[in-house]
N, C-alpha and C positions, 0 to 999 in steps of 0.2 A: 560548310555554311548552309546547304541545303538539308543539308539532313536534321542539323539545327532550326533551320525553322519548322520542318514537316516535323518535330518533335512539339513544339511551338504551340502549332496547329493542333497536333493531335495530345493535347498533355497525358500523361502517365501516373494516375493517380496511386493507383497501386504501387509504383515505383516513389511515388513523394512520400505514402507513407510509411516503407518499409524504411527509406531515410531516414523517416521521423523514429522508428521503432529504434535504427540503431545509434541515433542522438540521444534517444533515452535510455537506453541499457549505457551506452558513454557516461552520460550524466549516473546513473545508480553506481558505475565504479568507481567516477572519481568521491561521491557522497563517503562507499564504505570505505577507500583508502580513508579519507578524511575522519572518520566516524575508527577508523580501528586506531589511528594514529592517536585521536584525541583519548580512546581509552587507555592504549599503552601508556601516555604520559600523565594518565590520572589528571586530567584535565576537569576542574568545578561543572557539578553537576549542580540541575537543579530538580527540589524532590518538592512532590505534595505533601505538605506536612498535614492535612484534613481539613474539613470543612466543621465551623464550629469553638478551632483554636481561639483562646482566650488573648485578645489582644488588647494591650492596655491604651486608652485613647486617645495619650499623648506621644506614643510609640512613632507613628506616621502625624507628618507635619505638609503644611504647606496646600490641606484643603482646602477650598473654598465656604464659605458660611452653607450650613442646609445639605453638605455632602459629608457621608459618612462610607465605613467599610463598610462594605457587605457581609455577616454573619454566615451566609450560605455559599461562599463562594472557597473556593479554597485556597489555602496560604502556601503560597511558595517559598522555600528557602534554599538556600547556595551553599553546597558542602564544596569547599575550597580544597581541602585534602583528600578525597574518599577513597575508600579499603577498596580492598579487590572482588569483598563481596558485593558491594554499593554501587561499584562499575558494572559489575556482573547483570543485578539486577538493574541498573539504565538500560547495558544493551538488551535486557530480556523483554523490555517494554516495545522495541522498536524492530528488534531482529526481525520477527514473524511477520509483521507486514512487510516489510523490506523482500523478505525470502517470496512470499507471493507477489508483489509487482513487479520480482524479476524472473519468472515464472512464468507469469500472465503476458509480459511484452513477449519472451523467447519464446512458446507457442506460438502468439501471432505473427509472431516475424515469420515463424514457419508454413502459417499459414497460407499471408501472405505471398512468401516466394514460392508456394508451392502453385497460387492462383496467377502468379506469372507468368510463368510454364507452359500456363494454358490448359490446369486440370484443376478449376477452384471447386470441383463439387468432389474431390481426391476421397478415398475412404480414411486417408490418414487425418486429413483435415476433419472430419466428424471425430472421429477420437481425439484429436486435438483441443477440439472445442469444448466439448464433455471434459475432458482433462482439465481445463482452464472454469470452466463453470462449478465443478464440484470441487478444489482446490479454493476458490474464489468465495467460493459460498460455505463449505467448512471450516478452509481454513481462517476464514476472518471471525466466526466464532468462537474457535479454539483461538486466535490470535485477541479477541477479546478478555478472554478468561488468565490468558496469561499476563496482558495488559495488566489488569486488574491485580492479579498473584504479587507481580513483583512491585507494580505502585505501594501493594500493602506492606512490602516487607519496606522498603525504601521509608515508607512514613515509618514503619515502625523503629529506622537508625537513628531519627531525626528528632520522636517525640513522643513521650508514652506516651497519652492517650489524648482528645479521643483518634481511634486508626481507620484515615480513612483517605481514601484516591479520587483518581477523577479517571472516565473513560467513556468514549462514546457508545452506543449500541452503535453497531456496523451495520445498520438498514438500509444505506446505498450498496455498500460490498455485498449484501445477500441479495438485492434485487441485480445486480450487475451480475452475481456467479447465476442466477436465476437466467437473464440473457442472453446468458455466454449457452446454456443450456439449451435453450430454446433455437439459437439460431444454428446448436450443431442437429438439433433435429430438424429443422428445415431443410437444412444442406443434404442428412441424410433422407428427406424426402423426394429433393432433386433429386436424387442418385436411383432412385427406386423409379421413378417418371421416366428418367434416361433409359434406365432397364427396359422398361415395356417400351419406347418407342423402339428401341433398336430391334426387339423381335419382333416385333409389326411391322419396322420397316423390311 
């Protein structure tokens, strides 16, 4: 009981979030069981069919007076049965990010337990962090383009023309792998500071 309150007292944050780190790698396994399962069973995807689709404007019912579709926006459609290339390119849209935020959590979890230990300015931890900042910040680039690759082939199953997707620019994911940069050159700062006190002391 006492040692339960002097924990209490002293909380453990470092300790609450590596909890957190392995609640979320928890959650990203049970996502890809879920996410492999629904492809093995060919489960209905839904694809961008483009922005621009010619929609006739008694197609959709049940608007309101003075509301219409948006021409710019783009049409989604439900392929009920899809081929094995059509699953392919679903999972090709989502894989990449998936494969870097599980990635990004497993280095900081290592990070982390490594700053538990009582060594958070560790040389491994610096390369840790650079590993997670430049993965973070290319990989969500190339996870862009690939976004992009296979949205176009997906419209292209669903609708000849016009061929077009939807996909965000990753301007948080590049300032975030940009963070993750910066604060392993911090750490490798402390580590250089440490150096020179200890030959001075």
């Amino acid at each position: 009981m006492q040692r339960l309150l002097a924990r209490l007292r002293r909380p453990d944050h470092l300790g609450e979030l590596q909890t957190l780190l392995f609640v979320a790698l928890g959650v990203c396994a049970v996502v890809a069981v879920v996410d492999v399962w629904a492809m093995a069973a060919r489960d209905p995807i839904s694809v961008v069919a483009g922005a621009g689709v010619a929609i006739p404007p008694d197609a959709v019912t049940g608007l309101r007076p003075g509301v219409r579709l948006d021409p710019g926006a783009g049409v989604h459609v439900v392929v009920d049965d899809p081929s094995a290339a059509q699953v392919g390119w679903h999972a090709a849209r989502s894989l990449p990010w998936f494969v870097i935020v599980v990635f990004a959590l497993v280095m900081l979890l290592l990070v982390v337990r490594t700053a538990r230990r009582g060594d958070p300015f560790a040389a491994a931890n610096v390369r840790r962090l650079r590993a997670v900042g430049w993965v973070v910040l290319l990989g969500s680039l190339a996870a862009f383009e690939i976004e992009l690759f296979a949205g176009l082939q997906l419209s292209r199953a669903v609708v000849a023309e016009p061929l077009s997707t939807g996909a965000d620019l990753p301007l948080l994911w590049c300032l975030s792998g940009a963070g993750f940069l910066a604060l392993g050159e911090v750490i490798q700062r402390g580590r250089a500071l440490q150096a020179e006190l200890a030959e001075v002391i």
